[in-house]
Backbone bond lengths (Angstrom), bond angles and torsions (degrees), N, CA, C in turn:
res aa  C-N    CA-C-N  psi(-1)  N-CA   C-N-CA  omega(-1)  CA-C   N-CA-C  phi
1 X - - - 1.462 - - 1.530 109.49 -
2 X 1.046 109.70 -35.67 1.961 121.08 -169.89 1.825 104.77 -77.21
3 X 1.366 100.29 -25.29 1.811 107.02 171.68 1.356 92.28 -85.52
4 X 1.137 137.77 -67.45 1.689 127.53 -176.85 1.276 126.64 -45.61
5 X 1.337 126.89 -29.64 0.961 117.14 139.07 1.720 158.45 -59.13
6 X 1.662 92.32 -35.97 1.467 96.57 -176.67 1.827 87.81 -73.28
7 X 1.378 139.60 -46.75 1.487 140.14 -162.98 1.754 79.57 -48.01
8 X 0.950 143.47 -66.63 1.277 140.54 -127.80 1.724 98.78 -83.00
9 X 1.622 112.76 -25.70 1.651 113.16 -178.18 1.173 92.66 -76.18
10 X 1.329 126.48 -19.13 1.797 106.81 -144.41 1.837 82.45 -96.79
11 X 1.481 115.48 -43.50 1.437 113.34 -167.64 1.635 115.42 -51.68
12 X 1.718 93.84 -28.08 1.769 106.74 -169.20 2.029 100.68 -71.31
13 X 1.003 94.74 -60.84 1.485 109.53 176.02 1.702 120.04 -45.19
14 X 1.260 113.87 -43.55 1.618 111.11 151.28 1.150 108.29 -65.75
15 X 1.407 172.40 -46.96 0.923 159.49 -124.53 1.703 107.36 -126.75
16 X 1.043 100.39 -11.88 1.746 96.02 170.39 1.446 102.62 -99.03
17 X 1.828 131.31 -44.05 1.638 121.98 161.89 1.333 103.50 -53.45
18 X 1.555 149.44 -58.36 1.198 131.47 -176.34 1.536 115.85 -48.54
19 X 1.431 129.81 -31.28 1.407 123.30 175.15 1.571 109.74 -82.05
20 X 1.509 127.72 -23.97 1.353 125.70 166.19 1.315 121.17 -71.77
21 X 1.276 113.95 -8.56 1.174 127.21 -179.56 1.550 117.57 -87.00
22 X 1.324 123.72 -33.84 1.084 141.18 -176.66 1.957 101.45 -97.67
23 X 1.151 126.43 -56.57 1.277 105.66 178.90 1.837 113.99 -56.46
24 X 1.378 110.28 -45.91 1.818 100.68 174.76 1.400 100.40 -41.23
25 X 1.257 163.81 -106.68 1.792 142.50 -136.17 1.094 102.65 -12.23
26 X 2.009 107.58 -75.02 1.548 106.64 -160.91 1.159 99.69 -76.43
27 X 1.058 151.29 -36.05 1.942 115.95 -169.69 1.420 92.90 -70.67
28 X 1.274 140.83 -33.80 1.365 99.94 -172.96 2.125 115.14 -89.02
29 X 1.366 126.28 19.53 0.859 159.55 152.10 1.323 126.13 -47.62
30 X 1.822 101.00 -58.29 1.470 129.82 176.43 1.660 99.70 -78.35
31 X 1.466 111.13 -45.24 1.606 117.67 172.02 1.704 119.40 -32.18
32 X 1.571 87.26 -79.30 1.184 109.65 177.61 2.302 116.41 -42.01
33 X 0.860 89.56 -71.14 1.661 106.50 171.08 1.740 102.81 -61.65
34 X 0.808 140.93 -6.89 1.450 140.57 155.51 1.480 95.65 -62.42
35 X 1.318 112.96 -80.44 1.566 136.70 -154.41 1.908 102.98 -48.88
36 X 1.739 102.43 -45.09 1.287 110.17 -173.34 1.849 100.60 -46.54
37 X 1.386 106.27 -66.78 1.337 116.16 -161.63 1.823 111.99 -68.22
38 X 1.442 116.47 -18.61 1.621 128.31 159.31 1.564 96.46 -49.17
39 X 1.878 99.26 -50.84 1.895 82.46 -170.68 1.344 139.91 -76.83
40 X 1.719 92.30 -24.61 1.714 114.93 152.78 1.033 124.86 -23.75
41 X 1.770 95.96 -74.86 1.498 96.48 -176.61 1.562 123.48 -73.13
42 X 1.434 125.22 5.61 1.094 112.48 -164.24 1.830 95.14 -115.34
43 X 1.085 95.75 8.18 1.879 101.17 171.30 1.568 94.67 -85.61
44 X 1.258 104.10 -58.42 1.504 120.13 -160.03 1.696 92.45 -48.81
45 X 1.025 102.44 -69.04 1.944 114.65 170.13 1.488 107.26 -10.34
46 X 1.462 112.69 -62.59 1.358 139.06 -153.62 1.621 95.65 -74.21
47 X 1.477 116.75 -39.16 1.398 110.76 -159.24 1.156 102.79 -67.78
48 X 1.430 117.50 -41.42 1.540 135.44 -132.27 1.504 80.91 -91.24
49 X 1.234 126.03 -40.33 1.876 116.67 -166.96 1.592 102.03 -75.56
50 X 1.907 113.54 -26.86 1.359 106.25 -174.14 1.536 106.36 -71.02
51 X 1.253 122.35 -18.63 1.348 125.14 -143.48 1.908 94.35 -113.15
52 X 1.347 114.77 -30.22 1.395 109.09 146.21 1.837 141.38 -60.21
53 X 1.293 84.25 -21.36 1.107 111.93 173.91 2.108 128.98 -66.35
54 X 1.222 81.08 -53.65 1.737 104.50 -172.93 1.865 79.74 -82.30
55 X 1.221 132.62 -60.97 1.552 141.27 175.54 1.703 89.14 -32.96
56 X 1.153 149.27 -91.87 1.325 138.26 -163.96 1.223 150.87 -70.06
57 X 2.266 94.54 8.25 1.325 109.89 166.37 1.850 110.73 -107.61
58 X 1.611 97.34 10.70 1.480 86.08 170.74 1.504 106.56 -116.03
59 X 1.303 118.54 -34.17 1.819 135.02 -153.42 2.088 84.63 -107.33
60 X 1.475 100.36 147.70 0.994 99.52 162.56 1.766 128.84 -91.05
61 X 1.505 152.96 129.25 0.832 140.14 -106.37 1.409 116.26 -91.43
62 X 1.519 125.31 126.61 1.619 129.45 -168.14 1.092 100.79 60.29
63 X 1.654 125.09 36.45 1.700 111.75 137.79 1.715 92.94 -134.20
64 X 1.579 97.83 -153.11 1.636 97.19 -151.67 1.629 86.12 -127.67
65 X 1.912 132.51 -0.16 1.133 145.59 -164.52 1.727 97.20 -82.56
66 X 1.348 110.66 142.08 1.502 111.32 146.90 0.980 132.40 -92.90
67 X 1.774 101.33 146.03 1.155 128.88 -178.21 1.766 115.12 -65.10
68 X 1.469 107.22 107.13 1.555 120.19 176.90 1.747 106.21 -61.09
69 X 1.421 89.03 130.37 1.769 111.34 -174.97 1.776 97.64 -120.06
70 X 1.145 107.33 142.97 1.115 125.31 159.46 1.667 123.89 -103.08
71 X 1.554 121.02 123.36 1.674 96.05 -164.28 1.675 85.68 -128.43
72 X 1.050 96.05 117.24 1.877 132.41 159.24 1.651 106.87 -20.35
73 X 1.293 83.73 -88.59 1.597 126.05 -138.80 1.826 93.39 -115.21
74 X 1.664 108.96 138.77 1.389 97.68 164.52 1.412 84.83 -141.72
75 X 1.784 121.75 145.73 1.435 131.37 173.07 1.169 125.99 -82.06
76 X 1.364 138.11 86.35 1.370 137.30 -175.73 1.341 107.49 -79.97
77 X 1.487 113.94 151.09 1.167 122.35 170.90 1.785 110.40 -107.59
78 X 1.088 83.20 114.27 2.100 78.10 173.29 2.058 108.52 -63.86
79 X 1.281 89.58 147.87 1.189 103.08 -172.04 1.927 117.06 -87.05
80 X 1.367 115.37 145.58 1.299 101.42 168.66 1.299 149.76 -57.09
81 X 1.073 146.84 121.26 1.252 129.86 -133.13 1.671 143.71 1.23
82 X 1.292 135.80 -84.11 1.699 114.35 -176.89 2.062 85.95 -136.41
83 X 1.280 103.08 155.32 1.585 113.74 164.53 1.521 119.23 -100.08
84 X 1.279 111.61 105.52 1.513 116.68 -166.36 1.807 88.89 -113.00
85 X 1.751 99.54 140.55 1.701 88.02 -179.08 1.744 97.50 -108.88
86 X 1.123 111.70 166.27 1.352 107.61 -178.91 1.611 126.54 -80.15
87 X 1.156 106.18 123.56 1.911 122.31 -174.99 1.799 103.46 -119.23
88 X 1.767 84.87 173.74 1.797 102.38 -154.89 1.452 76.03 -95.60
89 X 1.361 119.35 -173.83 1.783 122.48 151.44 1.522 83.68 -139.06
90 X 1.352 112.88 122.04 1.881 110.81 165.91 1.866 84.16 -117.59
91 X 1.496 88.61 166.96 1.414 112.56 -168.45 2.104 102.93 -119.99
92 X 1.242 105.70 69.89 1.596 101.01 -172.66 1.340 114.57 -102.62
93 X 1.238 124.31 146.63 1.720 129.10 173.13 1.306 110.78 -73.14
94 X 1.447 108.72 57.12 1.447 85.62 -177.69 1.952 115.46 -108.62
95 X 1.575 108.94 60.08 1.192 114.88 169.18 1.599 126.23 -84.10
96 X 1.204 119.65 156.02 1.429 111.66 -161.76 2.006 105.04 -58.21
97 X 0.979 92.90 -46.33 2.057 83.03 -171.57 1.814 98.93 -49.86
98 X 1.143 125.51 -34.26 1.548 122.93 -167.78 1.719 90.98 -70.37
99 X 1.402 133.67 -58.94 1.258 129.02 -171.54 1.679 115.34 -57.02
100 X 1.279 101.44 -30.04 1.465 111.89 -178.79 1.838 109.98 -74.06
101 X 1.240 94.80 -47.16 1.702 91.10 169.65 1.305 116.30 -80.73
102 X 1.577 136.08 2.03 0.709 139.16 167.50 1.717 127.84 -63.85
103 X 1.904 93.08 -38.38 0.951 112.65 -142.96 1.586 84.88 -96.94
104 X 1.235 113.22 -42.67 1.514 112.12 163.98 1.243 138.74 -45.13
105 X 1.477 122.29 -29.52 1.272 136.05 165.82 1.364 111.38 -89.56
106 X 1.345 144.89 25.04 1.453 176.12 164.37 1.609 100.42 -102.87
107 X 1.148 127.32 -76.75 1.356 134.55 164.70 1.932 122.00 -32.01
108 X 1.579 86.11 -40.78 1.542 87.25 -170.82 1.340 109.73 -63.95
109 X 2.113 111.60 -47.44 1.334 140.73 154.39 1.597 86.67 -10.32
110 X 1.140 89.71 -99.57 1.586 100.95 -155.33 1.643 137.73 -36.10
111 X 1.322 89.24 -29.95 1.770 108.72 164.38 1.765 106.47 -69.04
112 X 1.246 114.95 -36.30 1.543 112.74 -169.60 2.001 102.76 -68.33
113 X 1.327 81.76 -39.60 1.766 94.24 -167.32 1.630 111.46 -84.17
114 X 1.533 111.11 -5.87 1.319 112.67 -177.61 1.647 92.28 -103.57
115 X 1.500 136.80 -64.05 1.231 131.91 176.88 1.145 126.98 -77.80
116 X 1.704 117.04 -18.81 1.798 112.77 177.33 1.688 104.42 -111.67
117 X 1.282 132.25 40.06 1.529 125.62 177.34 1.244 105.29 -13.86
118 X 1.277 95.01 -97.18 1.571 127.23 -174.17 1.338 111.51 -22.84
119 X 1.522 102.04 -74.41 1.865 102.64 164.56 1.115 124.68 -16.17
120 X 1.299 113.98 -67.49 1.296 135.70 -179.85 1.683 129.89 -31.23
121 X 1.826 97.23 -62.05 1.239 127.19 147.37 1.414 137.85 -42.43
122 X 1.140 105.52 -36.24 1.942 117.46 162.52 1.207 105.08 -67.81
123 X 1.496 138.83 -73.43 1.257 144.89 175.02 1.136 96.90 -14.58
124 X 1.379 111.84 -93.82 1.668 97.69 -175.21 1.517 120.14 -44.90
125 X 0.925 127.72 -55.05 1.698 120.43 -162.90 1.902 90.09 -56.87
126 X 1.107 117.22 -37.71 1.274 123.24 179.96 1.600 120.83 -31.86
127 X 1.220 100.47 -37.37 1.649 126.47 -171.22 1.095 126.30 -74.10
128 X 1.497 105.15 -17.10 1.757 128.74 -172.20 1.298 83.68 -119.83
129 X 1.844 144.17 -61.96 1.228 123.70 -143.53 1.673 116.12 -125.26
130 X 1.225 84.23 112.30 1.641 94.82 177.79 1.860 118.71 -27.83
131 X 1.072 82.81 -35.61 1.536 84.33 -146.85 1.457 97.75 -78.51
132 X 1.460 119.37 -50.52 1.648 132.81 162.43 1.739 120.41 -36.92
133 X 1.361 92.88 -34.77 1.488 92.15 168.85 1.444 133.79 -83.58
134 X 2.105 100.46 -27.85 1.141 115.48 -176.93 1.926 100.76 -75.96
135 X 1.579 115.71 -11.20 1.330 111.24 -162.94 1.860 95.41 -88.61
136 X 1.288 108.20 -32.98 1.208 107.41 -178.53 1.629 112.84 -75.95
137 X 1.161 135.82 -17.60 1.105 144.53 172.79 1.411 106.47 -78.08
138 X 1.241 135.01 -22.04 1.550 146.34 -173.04 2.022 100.63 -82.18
139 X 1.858 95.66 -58.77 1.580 116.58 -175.71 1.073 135.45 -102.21
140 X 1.616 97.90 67.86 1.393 108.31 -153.68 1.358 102.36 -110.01
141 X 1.519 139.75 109.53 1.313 158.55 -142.60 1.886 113.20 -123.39
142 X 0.970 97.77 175.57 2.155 93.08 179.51 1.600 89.24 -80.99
143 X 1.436 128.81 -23.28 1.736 96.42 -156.28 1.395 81.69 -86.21
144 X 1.472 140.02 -46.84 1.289 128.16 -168.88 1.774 113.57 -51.35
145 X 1.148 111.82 -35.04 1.472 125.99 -164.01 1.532 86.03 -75.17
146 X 1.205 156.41 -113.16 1.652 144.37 129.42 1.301 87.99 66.34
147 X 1.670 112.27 -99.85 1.474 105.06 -146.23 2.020 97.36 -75.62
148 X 1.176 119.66 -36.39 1.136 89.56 162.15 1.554 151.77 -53.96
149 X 1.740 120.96 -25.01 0.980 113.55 -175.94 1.703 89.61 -87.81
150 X 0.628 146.99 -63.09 1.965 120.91 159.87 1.131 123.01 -7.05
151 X 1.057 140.20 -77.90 1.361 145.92 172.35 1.583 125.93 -44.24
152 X 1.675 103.72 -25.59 1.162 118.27 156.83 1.650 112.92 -64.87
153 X 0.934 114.03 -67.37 1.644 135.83 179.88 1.832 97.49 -35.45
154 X 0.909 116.39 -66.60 1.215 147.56 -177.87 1.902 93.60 -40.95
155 X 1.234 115.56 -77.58 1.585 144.86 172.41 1.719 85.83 -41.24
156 X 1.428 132.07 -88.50 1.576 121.98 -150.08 1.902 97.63 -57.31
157 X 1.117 124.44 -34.88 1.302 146.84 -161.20 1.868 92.62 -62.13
158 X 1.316 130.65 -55.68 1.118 149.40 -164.14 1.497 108.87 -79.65
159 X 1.523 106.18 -56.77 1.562 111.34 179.72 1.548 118.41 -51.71
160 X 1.827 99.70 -47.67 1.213 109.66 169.44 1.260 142.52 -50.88
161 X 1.395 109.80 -37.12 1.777 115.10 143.76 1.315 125.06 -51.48
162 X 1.126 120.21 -39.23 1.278 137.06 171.46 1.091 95.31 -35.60
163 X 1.188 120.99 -91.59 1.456 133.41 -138.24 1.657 100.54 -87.20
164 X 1.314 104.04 -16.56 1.487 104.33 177.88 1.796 101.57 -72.55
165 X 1.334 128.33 -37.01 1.486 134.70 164.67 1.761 113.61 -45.91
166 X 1.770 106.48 -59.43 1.041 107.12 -173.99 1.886 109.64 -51.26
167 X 1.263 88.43 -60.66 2.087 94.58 -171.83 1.448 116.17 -30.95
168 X 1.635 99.20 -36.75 1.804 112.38 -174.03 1.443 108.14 -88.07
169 X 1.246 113.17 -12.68 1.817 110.11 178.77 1.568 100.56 -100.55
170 X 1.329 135.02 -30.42 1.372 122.58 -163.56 1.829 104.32 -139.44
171 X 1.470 108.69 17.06 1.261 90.94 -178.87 1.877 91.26 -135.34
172 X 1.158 122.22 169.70 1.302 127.26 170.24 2.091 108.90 -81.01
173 X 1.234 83.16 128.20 1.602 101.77 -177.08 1.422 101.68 -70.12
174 X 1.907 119.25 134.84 0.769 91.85 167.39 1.724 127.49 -114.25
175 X 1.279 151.89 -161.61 1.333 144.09 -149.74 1.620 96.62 -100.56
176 X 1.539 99.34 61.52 1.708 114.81 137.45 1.056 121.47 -142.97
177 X 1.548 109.83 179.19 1.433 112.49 149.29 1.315 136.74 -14.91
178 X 1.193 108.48 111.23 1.417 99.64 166.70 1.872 128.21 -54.91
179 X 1.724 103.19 -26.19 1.599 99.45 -179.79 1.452 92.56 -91.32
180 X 1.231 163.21 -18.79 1.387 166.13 175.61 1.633 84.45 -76.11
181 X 0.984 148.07 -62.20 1.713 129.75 -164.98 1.711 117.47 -69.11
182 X 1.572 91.95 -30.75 1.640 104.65 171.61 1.289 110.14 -47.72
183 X 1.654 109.54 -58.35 1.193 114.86 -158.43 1.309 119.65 -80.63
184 X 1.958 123.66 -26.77 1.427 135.30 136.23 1.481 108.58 -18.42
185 X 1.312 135.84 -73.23 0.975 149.89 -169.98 1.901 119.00 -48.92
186 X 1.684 94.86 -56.02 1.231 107.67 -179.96 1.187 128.59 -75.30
187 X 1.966 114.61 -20.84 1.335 135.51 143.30 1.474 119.96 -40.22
188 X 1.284 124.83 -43.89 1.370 129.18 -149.51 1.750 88.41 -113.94
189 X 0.677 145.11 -20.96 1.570 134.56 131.67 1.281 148.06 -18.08
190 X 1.561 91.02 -56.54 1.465 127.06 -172.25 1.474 97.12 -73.88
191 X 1.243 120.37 -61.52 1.317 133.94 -163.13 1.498 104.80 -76.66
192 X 1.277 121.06 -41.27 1.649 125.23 170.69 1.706 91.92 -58.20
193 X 1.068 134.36 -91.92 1.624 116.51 -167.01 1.357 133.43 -14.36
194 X 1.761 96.90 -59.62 1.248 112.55 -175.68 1.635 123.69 -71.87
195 X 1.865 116.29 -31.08 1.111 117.58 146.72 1.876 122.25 -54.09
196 X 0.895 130.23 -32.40 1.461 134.01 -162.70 1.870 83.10 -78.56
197 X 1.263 124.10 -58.51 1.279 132.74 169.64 1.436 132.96 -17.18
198 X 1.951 102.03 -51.61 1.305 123.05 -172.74 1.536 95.91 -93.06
199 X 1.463 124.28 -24.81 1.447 109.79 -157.91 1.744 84.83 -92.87
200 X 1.926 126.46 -2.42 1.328 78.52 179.78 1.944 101.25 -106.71
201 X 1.249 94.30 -6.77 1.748 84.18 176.94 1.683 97.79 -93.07
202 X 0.995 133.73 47.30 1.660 157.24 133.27 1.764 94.37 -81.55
203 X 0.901 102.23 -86.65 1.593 124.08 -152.55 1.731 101.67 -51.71
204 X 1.428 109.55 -43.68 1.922 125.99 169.15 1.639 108.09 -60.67
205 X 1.537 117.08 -41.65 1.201 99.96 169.22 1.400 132.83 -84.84
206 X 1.165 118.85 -15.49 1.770 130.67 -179.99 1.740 93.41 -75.22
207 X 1.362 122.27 -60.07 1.506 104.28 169.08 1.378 121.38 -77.83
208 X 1.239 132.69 17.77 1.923 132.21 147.07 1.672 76.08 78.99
209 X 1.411 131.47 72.44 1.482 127.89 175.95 1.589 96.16 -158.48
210 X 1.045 118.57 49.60 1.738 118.02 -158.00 1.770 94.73 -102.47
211 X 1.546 134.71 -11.50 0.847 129.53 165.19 1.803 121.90 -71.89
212 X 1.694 103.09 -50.46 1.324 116.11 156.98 1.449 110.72 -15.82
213 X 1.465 92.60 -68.03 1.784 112.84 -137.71 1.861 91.76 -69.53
214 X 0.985 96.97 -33.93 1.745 103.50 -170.40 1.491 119.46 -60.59
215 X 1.561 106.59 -41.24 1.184 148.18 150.69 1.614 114.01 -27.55
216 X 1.291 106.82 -77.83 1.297 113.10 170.99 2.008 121.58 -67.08
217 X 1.622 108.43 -16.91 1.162 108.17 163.09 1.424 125.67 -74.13
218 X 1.021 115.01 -28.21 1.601 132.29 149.61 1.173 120.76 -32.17
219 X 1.317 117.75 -52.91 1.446 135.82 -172.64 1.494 93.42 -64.95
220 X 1.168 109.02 -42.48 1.755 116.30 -130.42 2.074 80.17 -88.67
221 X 1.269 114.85 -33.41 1.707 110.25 -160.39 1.895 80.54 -88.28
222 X 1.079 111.31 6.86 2.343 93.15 171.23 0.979 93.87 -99.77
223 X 1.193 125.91 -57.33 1.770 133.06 176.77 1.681 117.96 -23.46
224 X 1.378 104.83 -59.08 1.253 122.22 158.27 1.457 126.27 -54.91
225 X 1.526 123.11 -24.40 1.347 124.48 -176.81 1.492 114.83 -103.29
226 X 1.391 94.83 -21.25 1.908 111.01 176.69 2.170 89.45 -77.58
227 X 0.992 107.26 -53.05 1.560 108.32 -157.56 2.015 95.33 -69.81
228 X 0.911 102.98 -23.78 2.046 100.53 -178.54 1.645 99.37 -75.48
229 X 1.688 97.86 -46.09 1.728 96.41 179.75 1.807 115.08 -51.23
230 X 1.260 104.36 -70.20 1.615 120.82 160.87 1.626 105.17 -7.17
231 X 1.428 91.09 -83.26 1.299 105.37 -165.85 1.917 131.27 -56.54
232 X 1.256 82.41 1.93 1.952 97.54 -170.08 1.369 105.46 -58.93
233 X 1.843 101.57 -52.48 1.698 110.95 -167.40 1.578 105.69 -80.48
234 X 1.141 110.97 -13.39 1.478 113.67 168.82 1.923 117.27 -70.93
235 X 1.082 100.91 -54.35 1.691 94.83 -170.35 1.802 90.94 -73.81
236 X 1.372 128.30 -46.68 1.724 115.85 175.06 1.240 110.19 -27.87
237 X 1.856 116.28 -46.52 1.664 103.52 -139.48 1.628 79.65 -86.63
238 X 1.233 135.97 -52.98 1.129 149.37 -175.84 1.553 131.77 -10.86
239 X 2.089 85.81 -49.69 1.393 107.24 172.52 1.334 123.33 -101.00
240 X 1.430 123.55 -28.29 1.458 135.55 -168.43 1.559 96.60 -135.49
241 X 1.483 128.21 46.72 1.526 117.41 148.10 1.328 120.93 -115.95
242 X 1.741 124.50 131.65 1.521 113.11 -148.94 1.333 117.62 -91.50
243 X 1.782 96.76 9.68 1.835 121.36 -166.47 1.190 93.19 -123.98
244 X 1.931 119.46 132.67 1.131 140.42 134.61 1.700 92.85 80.83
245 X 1.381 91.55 167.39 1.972 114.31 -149.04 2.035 103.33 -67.00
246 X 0.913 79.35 157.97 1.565 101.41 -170.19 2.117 84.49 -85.42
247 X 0.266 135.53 -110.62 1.775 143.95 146.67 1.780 89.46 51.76
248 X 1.606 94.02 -95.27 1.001 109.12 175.20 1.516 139.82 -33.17
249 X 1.254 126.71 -28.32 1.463 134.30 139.25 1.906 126.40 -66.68
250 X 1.343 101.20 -30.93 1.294 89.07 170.72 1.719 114.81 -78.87
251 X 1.499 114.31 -30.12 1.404 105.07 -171.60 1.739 102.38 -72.93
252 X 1.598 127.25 -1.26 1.352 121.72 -156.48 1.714 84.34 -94.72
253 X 1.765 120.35 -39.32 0.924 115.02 -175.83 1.736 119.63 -90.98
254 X 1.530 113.80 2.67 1.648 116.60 149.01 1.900 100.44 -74.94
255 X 1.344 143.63 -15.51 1.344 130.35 179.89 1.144 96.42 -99.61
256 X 0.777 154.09 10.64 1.404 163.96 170.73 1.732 109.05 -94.51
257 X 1.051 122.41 -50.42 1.602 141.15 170.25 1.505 117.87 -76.96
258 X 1.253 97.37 -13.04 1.752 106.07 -179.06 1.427 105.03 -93.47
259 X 1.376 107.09 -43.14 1.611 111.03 -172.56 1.909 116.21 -85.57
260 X 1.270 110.35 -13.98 1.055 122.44 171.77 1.358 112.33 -84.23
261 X 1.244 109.73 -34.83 1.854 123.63 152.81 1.403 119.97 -33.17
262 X 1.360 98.88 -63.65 1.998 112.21 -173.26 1.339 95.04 -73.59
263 X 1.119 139.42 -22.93 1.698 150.81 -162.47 1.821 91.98 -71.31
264 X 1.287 96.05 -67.18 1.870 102.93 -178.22 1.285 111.45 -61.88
265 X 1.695 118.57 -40.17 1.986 100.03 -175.42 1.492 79.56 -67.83
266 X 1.377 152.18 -85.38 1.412 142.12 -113.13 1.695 95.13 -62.88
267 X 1.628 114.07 -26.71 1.376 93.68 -160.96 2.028 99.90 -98.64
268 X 1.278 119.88 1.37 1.214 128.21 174.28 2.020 93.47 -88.65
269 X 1.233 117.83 -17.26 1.696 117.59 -165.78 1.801 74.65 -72.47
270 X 1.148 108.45 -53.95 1.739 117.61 -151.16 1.545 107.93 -59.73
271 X 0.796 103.64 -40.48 1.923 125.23 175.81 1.227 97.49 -46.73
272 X 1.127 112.38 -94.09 1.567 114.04 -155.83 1.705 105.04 -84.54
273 X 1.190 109.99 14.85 1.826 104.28 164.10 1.665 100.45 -85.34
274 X 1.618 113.30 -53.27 1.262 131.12 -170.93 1.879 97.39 -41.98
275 X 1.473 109.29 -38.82 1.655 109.04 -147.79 1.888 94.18 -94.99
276 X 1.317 111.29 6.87 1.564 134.77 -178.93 2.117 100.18 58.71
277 X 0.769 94.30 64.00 1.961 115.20 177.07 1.608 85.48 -79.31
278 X 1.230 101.23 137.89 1.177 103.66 151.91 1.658 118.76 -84.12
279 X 2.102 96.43 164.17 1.437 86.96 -143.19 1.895 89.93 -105.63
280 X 1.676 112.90 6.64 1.538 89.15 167.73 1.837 86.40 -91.26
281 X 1.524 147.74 -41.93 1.015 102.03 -172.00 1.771 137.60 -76.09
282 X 1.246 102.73 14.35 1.743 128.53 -177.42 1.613 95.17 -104.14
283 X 1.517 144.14 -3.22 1.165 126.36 139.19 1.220 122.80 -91.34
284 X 1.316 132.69 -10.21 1.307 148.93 175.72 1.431 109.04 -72.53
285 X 1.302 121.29 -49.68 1.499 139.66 167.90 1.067 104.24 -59.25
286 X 1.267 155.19 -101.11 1.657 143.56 169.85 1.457 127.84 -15.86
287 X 1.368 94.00 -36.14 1.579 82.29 -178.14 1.179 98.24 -98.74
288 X 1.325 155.03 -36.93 1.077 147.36 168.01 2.167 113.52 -41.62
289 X 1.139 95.23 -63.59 1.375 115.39 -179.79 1.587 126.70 -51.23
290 X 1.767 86.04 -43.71 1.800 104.91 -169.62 1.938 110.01 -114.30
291 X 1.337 96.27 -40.70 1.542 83.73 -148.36 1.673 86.01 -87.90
292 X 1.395 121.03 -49.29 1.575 127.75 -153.11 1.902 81.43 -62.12
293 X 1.042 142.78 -51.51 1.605 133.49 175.73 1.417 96.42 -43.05
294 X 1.188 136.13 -75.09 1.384 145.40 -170.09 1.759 113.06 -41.97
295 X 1.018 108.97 -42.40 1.788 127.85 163.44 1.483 101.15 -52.99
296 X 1.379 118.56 -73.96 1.829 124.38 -163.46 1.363 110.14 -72.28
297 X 1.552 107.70 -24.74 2.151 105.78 160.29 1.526 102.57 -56.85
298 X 1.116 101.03 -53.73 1.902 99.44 -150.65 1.559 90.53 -79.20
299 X 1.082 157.00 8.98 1.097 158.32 174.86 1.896 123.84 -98.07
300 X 1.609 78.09 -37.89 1.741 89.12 165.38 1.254 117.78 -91.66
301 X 1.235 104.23 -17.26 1.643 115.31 168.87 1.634 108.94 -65.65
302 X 1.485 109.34 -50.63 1.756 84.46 -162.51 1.464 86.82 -87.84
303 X 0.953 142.55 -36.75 1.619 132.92 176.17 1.534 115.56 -10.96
């Protein structure tokens, strides 16, 4: 009986640590997860006072109105040295004598196109067709002679800005006047044509070809009247356009002068092939006349 009993304390006694054993997890389970949601709520707590908080330094209190501030004082910071905003620098002629001769060779325009239409209109077609040009060179009358020596006038008048632009965009100015350099310029033009002129009805009469040569001077005074026309909207935009480079219009109106260039040898090639010239002395003539000049420009140029 005294063994049946103690078996029976010892069985009871495991079995009450085996059940203490098993409830400690969950209470400390319930512990743990208590504490979590203590901390929950005590963030949440925290938000709500921060968030009342920032709420009663802008709104005035238990309404939704702001609170009127008065502000004193504001802290500027001085800045580092100066604020410059960014600008072009163009270099344009745009003094009154340039607008005034401008405006005059506009005028001349307008007399050609009000009394010589027609005239006008050949020139160009002239440029494309042999034959229109060769007809006007045949029918050549006082009213044509008229509106041409105008249109000429008009043409040296135009170029001369021209080139009076170019010198001041790509060449060094020199210590004058700008209307005294114009007119340097527009001098030495004048006289370059009209020499190139004499040296070739020189050159037409020593080879007994003075009809040729006259022929091709013809050519040479449309060339000149097509390239002044051309060139009008070029030196305008050049000087008085408030968009994009000064540069850039003059080099459009040097391609403009280049191609109207090759325009006259091809149509001086046509001339004296048509009139059966021989063709070593018709390369001798150009290059002598046209290109070897064209060599000693560009030579004093980059010099």
């Amino acid at each position: 009986m005294a063994t049946t009993s103690l078996e029976a304390f010892n069985s009871a006694t495991e079995g009450s640590f085996l059940a203490q054993s098993m409830q400690s997890p969950m209470n400390q389970a319930v512990t743990v997860s208590g504490n979590q949601q203590a901390a929950t709520g005590n963030n949440r707590y925290q938000q709500r006072q921060w968030q009342q908080r920032e709420h009663s330094k802008v709104f005035i209190e238990g309404t939704h109105y702001l609170e009127t501030r008065t502000i004193t004082t504001i802290d500027t910071i001085a800045p580092y040295g100066t604020l410059q905003l960014p600008s072009r620098k163009t270099e344009t002629a745009g003094n009154d004598w340039f607008a005034f001769i401008f405006l005059g060779a506009l005028i001349l325009l307008a007399i050609v196109r009000t009394s010589f239409g027609k005239y006008l209109l050949n020139i160009f077609q002239s440029l494309v067709n042999y034959s229109t040009a060769s007809r006007m060179f045949r029918e050549r009358n006082a009213a044509m002679t008229r509106g041409s020596l105008i249109l000429n006038i008009f043409s040296y008048i135009i170029i001369g800005l021209f080139f009076f632009q170019v010198a001041q965009a790509f060449f060094m100015h020199p210590p004058i006047g700008r209307f005294l350099f114009y007119l340097i310029i527009q001098g030495a033009i004048i006289v370059t044509i009209f020499s190139k002129k004499l040296v070739y009805l020189a050159t037409g009469f020593v080879i007994e070809n003075l009809s040729d040569t006259s022929e091709f001077l013809y050519h040479f005074d449309i060339h000149l009247k097509i390239s002044g026309i051309l060139l009008l909207p070029v030196v305008g935009l050049a000087t008085w356009s408030p968009a994009g480079s000064t540069y850039n219009f003059l080099v459009a109106g040097l391609t403009i002068i280049s191609i109207l260039y090759l325009f006259l040898l091809w149509r001086g090639t046509i001339i004296f092939l048509k009139k059966q010239f021989s063709i070593f002395y018709l390369f001798l003539y150009l290059c002598t006349l046209e290109i070897l000049p064209m060599l000693i420009l560009l030579k004093i140029i980059s010099a």
